[in-house]
DRENDO-1510 file (C-alpha; in Angstrom, 1 decimal, always signed):
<recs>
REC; n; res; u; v; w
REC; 1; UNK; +24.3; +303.9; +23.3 .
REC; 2; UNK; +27.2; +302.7; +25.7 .
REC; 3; UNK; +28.8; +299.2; +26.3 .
REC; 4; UNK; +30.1; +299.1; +29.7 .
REC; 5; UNK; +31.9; +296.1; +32.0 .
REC; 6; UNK; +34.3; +295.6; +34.7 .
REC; 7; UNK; +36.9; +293.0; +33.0 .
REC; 8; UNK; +38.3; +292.7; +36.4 .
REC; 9; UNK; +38.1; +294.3; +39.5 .
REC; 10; UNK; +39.4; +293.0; +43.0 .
REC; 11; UNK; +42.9; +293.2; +45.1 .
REC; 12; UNK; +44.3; +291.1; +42.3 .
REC; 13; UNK; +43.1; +293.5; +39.1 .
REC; 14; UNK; +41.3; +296.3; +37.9 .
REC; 15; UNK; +40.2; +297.1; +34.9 .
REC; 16; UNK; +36.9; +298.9; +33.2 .
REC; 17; UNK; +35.4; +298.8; +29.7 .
REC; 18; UNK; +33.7; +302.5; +28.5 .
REC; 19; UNK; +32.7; +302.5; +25.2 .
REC; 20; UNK; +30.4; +304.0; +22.5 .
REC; 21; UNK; +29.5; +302.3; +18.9 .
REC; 22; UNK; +32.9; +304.0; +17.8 .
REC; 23; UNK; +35.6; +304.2; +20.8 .
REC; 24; UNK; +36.3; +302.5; +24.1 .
REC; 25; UNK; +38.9; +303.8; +26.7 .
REC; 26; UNK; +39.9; +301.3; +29.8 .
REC; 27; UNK; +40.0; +303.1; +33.3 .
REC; 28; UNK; +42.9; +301.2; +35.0 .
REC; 29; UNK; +44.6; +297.5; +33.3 .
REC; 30; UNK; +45.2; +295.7; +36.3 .
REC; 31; UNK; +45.3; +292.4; +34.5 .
REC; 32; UNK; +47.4; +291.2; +31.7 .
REC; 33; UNK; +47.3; +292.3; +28.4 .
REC; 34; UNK; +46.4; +288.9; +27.7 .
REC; 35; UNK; +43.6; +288.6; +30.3 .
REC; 36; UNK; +42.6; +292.0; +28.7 .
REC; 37; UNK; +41.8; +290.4; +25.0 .
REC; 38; UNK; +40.6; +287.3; +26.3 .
REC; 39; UNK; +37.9; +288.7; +28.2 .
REC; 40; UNK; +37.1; +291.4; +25.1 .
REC; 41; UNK; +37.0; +288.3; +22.8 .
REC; 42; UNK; +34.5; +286.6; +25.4 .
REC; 43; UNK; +32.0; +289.4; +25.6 .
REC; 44; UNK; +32.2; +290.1; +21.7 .
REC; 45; UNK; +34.0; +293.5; +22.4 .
REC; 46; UNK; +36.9; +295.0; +20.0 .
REC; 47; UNK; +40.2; +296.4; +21.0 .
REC; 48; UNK; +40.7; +298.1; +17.8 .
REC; 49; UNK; +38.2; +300.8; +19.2 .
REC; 50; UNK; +40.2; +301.4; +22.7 .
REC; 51; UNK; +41.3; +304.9; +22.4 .
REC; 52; UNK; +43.3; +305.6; +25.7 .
REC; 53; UNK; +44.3; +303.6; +29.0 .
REC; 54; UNK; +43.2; +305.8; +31.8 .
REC; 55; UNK; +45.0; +305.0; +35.4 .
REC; 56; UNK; +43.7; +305.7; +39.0 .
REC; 57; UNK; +46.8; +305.9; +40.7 .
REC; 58; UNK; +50.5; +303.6; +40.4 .
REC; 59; UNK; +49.6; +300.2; +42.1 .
REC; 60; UNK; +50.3; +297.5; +40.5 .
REC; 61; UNK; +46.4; +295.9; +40.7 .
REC; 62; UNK; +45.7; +299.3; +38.5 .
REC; 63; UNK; +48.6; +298.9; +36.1 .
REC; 64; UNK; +50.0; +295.8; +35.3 .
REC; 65; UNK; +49.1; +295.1; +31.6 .
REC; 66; UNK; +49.0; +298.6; +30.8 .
REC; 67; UNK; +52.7; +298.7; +29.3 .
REC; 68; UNK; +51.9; +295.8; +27.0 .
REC; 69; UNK; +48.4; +297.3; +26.2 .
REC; 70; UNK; +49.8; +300.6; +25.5 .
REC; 71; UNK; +52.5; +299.5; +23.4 .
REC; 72; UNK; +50.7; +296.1; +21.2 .
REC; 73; UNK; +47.5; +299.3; +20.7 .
REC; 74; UNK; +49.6; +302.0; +20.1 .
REC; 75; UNK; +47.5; +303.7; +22.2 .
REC; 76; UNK; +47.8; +306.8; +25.1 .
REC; 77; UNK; +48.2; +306.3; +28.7 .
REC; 78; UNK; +46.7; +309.0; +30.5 .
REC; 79; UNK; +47.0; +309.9; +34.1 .
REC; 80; UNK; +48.2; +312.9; +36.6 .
REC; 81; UNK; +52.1; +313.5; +36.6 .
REC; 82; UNK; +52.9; +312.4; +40.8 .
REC; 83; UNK; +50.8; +308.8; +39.2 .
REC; 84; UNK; +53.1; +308.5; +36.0 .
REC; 85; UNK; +56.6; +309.1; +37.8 .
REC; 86; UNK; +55.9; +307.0; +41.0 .
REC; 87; UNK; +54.6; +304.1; +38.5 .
REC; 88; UNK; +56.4; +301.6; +36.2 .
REC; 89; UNK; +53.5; +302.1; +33.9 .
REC; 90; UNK; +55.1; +302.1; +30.3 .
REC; 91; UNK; +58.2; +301.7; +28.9 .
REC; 92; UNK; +58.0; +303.9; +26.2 .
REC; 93; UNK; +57.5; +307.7; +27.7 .
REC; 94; UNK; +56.0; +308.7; +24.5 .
REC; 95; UNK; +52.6; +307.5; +25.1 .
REC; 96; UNK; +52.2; +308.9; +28.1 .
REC; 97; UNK; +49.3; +311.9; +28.1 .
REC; 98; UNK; +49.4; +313.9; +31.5 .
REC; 99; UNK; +46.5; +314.8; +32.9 .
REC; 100; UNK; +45.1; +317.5; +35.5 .
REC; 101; UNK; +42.2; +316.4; +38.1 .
REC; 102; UNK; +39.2; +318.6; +37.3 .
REC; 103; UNK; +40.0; +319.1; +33.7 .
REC; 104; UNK; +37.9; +316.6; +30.8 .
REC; 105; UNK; +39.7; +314.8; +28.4 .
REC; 106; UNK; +38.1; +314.4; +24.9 .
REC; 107; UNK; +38.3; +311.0; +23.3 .
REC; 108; UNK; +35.7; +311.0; +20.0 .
REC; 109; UNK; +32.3; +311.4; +21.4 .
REC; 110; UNK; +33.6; +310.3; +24.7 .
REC; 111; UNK; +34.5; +313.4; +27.4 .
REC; 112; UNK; +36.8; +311.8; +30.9 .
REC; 113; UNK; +36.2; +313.9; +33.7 .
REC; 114; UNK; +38.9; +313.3; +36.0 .
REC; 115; UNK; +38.7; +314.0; +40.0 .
REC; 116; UNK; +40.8; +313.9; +42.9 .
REC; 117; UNK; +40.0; +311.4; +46.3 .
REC; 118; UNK; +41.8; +309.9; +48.8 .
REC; 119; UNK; +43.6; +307.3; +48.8 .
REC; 120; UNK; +47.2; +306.4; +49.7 .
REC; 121; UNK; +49.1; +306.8; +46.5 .
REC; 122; UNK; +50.8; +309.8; +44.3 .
REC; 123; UNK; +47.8; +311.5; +43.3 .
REC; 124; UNK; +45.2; +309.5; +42.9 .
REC; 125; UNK; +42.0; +310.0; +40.6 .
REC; 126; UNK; +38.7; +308.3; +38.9 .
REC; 127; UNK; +36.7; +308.9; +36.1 .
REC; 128; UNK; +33.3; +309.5; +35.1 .
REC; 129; UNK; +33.3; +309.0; +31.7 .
REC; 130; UNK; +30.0; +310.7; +29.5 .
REC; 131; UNK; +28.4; +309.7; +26.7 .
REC; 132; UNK; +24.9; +309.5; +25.7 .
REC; 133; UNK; +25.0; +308.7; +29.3 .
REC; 134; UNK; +27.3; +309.1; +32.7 .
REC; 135; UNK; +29.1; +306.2; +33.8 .
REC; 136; UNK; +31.2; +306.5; +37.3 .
REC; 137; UNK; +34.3; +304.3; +37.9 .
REC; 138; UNK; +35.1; +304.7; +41.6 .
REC; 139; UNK; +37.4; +302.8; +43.7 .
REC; 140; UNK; +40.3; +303.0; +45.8 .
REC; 141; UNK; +38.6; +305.6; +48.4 .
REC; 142; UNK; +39.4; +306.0; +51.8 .
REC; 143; UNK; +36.5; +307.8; +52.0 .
REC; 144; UNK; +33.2; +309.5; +50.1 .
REC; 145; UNK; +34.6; +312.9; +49.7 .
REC; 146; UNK; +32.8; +315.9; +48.2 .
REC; 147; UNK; +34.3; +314.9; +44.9 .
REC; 148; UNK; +32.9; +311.5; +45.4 .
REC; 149; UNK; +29.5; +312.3; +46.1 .
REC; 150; UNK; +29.2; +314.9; +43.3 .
REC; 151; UNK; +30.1; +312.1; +40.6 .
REC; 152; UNK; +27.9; +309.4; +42.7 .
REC; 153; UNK; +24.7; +312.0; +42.2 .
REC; 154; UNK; +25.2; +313.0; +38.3 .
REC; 155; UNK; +25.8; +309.0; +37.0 .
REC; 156; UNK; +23.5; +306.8; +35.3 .
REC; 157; UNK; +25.8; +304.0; +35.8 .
REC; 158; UNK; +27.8; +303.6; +38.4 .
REC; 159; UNK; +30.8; +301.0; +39.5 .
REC; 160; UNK; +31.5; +301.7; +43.4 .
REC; 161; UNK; +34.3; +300.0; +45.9 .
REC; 162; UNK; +32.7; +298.0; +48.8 .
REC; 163; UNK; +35.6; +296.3; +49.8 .
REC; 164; UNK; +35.2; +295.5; +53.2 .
REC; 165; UNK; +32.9; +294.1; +55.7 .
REC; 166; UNK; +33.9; +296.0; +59.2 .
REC; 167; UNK; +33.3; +292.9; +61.3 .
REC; 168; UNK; +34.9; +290.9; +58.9 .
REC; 169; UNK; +37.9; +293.0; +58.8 .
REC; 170; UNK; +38.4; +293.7; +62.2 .
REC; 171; UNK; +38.1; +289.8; +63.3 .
REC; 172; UNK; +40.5; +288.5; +59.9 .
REC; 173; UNK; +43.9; +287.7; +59.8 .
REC; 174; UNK; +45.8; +290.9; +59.0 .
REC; 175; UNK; +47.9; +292.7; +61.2 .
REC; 176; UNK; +46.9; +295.3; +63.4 .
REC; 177; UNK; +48.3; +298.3; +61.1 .
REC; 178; UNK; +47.1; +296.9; +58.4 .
REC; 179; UNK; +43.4; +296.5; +59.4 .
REC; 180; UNK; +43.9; +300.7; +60.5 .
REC; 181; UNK; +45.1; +301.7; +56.9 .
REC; 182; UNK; +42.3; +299.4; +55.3 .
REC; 183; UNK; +39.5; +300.8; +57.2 .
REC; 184; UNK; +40.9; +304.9; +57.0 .
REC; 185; UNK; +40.6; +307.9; +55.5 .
REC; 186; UNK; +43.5; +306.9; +52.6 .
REC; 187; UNK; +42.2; +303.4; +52.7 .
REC; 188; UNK; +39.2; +301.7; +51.0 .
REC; 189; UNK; +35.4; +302.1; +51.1 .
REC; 190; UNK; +33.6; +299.7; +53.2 .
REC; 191; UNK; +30.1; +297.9; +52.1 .
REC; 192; UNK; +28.6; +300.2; +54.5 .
REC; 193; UNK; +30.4; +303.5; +53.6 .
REC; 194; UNK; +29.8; +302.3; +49.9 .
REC; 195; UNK; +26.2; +302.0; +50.6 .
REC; 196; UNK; +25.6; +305.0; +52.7 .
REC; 197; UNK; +27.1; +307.4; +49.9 .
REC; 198; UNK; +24.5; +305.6; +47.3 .
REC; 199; UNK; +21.7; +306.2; +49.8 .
REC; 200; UNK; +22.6; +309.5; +50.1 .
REC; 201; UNK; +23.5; +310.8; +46.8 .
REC; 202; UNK; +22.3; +308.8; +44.0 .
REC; 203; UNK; +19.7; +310.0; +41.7 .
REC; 204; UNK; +16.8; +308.6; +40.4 .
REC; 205; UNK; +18.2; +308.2; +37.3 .
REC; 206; UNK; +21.0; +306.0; +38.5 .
REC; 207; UNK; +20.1; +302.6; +36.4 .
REC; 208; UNK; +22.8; +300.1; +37.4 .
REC; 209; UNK; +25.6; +299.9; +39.6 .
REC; 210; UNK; +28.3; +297.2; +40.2 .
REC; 211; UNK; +30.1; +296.6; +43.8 .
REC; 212; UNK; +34.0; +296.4; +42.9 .
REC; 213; UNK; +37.2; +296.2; +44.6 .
REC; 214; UNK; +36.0; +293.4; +47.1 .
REC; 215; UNK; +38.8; +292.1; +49.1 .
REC; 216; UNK; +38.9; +287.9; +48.8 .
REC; 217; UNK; +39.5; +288.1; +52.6 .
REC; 218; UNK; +37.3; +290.6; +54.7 .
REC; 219; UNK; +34.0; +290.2; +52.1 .
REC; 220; UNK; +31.8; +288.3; +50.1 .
REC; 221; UNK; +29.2; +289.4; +47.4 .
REC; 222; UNK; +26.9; +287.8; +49.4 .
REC; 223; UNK; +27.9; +290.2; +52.4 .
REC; 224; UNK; +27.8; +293.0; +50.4 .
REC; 225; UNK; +24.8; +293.0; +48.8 .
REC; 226; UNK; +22.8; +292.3; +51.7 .
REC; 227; UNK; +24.8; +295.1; +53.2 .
REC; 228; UNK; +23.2; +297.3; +49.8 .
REC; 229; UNK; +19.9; +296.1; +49.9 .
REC; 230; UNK; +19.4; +296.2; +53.8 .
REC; 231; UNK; +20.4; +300.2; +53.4 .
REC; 232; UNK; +19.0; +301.0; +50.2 .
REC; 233; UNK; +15.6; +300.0; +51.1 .
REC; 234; UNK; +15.4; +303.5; +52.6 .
REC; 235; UNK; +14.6; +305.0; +49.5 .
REC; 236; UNK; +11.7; +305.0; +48.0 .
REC; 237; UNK; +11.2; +304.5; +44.3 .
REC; 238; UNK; +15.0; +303.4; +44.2 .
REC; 239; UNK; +15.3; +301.2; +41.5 .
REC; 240; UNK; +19.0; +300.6; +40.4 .
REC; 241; UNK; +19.8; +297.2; +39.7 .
REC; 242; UNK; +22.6; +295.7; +41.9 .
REC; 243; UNK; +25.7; +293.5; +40.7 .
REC; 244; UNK; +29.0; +292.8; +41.8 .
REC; 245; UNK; +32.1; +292.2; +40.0 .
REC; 246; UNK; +34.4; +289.7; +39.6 .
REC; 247; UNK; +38.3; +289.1; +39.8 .
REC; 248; UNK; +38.4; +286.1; +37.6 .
REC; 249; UNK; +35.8; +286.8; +34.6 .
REC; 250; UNK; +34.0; +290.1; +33.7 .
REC; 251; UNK; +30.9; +291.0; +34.2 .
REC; 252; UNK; +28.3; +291.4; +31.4 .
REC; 253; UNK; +28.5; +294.0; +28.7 .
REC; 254; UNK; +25.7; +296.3; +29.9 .
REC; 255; UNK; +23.8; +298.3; +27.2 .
REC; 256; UNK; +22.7; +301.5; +28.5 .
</recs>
């Protein structure tokens, strides 16, 4: 059995639950430690059992209640070396655990497999974590690289970026550059990138998946789910269960 949920995920916070009957890790702490227990508490979930804080890349949506986390746990923060100097992450250097993309990190029963995407930070990475079952954290992805798609294809459970609606990006209010980095290669996956690469990849054995990283501005769950289910109704037979995440509350505790 896993226990998975997104505590947080949006331009304001990230920050994933992975766990087994016996130990948990987090994939990015976006929010506040605070935030972090309160929303545990809510969905009946322990912190004793969180074993490691694993970070995507340095910004601050991805790390900011991971020093206080760390520290109050007494637990490791892993992460590649370019992500842990160009990041206040922690204050106390001891708990940092270095990590290499491509190379799994064991955590009890849990195994990380870490992999390299772009995006424009240090060097940044996500995380299938595997259990019983695969569950795929992946956000903060200019685009669906080979990496992306292999880790798409092999999960059961699967939490992807759709950020953006094009149209509504193009016609909001940021500036020019902006809107160019947004929609690029180092940038973020659009609904329709998002989907495409699910069309495209995904298995059959893909169960659930949960739309994350929406921007407040250029999308709406409403936007990007019809954007899903307009795509996904390609395939045949394709039965995983669409949600979307939430900036302000977590989702529920899926059991898979």
């Amino acid at each position: 059995m896993m226990e998975v949920t997104a505590l947080a995920s949006g331009s304001s916070g990230n920050c994933f639950y992975v766990g087994n009957n016996n130990e948990a890790v987090l994939v990015d702490a976006g929010i506040s430690a605070k935030q972090v227990y309160n929303r545990m508490e809510e969905l009946g979930l322990d912190p004793g059992k969180l074993r490691g804080i694993f970070i995507t890349h340095e910004h601050s949506d991805h790390i900011r209640g991971a020093d206080v986390l760390a520290r109050q746990l007494k637990i490791p923060i892993y992460a590649t070396k370019k992500t842990l100097q160009n990041g206040m992450i922690c204050s106390e250097k001891s708990l940092f655990r270095t990590i290499i993309a491509g190379k799994d990190i064991k955590i009890g029963r849990l195994s990380v497999e870490s992999f390299s995407k772009s995006h424009k930070a240090a060097d940044p990475v996500s995380y299938t974590i595997v259990g019983n079952k695969r569950v795929a954290v992946i956000t903060d992805a200019g685009y669906a690289c080979k990496n992306i798609q292999e880790h798409i294809s092999n999960a059961h459970f699967l939490f992807i970026e759709s950020n953006h609606d094009d149209k509504m990006l193009e016609r909001g209010p940021y500036p020019a550059y902006l809107k160019r980095w947004i929609s690029g290669d180092t940038g973020h996956l659009s609904n329709r990138q998002a989907a495409l690469s699910v069309l495209e990849c995904a298995s059959a054995e893909l169960q659930n998946m949960v739309l994350s990283h929406l921007s407040q501005t250029n999308n709406s769950p409403e936007v990007a789910l019809e954007t899903f289910h307009s795509l996904l109704k390609e395939r045949t037979g394709f039965r995983a269960k669409i949600d979307v995440s939430d900036r302000e509350r977590p989702t529920p505790l899926y059991v898979i």
